[in-house]
C-alpha positions as CSV (number, residue, x, y, z in Angstrom):
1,X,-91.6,-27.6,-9.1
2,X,-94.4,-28.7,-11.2
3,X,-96.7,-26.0,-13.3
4,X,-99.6,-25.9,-11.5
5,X,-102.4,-26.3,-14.0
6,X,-105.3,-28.0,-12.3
7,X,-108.3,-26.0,-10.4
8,X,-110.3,-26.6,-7.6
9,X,-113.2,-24.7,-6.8
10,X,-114.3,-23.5,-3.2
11,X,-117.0,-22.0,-1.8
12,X,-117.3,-21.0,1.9
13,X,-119.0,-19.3,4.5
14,X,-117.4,-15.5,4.9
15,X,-116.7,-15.9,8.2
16,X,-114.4,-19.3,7.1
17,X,-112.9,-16.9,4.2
18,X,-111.7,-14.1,6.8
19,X,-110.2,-17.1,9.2
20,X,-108.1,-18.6,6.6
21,X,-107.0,-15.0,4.9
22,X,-105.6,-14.3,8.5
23,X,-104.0,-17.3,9.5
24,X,-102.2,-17.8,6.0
25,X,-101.1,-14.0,6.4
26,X,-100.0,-14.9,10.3
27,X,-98.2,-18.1,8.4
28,X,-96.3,-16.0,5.8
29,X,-97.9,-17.7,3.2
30,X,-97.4,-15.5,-0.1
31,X,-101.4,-16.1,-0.7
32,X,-104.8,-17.4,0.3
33,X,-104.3,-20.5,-2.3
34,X,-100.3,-21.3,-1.0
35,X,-101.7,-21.5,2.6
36,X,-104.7,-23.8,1.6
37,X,-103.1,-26.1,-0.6
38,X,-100.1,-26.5,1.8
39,X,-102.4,-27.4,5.0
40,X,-104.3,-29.6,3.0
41,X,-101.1,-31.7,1.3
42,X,-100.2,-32.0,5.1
43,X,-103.2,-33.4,6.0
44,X,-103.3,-35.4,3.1
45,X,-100.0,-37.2,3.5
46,X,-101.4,-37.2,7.1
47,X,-103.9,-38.9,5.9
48,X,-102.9,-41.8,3.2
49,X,-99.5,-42.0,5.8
50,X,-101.6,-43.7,8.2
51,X,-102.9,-46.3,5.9
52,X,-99.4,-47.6,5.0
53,X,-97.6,-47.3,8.3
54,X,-98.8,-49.8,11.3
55,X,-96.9,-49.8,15.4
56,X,-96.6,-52.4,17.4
57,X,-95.5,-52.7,21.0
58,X,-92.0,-54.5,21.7
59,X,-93.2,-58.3,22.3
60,X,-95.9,-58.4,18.8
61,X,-93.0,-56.3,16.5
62,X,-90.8,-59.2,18.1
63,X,-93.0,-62.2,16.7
64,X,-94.0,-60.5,13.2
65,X,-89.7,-59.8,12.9
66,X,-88.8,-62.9,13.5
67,X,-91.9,-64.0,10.9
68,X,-90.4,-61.7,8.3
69,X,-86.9,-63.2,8.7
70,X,-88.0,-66.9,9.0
71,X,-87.6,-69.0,5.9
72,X,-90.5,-68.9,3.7
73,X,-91.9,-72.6,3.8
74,X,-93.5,-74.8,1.2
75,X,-96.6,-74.2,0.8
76,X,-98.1,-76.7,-2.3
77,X,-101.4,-75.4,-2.6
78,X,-100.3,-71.5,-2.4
79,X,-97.3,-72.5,-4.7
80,X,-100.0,-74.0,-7.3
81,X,-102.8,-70.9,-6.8
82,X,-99.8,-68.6,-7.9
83,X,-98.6,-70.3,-11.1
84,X,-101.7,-72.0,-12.5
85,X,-103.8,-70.2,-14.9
86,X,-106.5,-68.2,-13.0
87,X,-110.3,-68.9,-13.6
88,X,-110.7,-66.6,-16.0
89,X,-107.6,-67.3,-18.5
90,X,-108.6,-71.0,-18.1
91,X,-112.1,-70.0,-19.5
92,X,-111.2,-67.9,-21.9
93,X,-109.1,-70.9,-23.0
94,X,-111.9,-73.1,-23.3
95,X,-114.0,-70.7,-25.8
């Protein structure tokens, strides 16, 4: 496990501070810190999980799958937008 050599300052509210002391010693957490840093990874992963995972019912996962697995098609103008020079390397060219 990684050295943990980073800080992050909090304040709170007394009332908030006794909450969190007592759930994290409920939880077995060795500390006040352990227990705030784990619930907040969680909710982080939580968090950044749903912006990279999407569901779809049976009938729209059907049509994007058989998207996916369809032969990629000819496409001139993408084909030429992805290996021409962009603006800005053709400008920089010109100067």
């Amino acid at each position: 496990m990684a050295t943990a050599t980073a800080q992050i300052h909090l304040r709170t509210p007394p009332k908030t501070k006794s909450l969190l002391t007592l759930a994290a010693e409920l939880s077995g957490a060795s500390n006040l810190t352990d227990y705030i840093l784990r619930a907040a990874v969680e909710r982080a992963q939580a968090d950044l999980g749903s912006q990279q995972t999407f569901a779809l019912e049976k009938g729209p996962w059907t049509k994007f799958a058989k998207r996916l697995d369809a032969p990629a098609k000819d496409l001139p103008r993408l084909r030429r937008l992805l290996t021409e020079p962009d603006v800005f390397a053709r400008s920089s060219a010109a100067t």
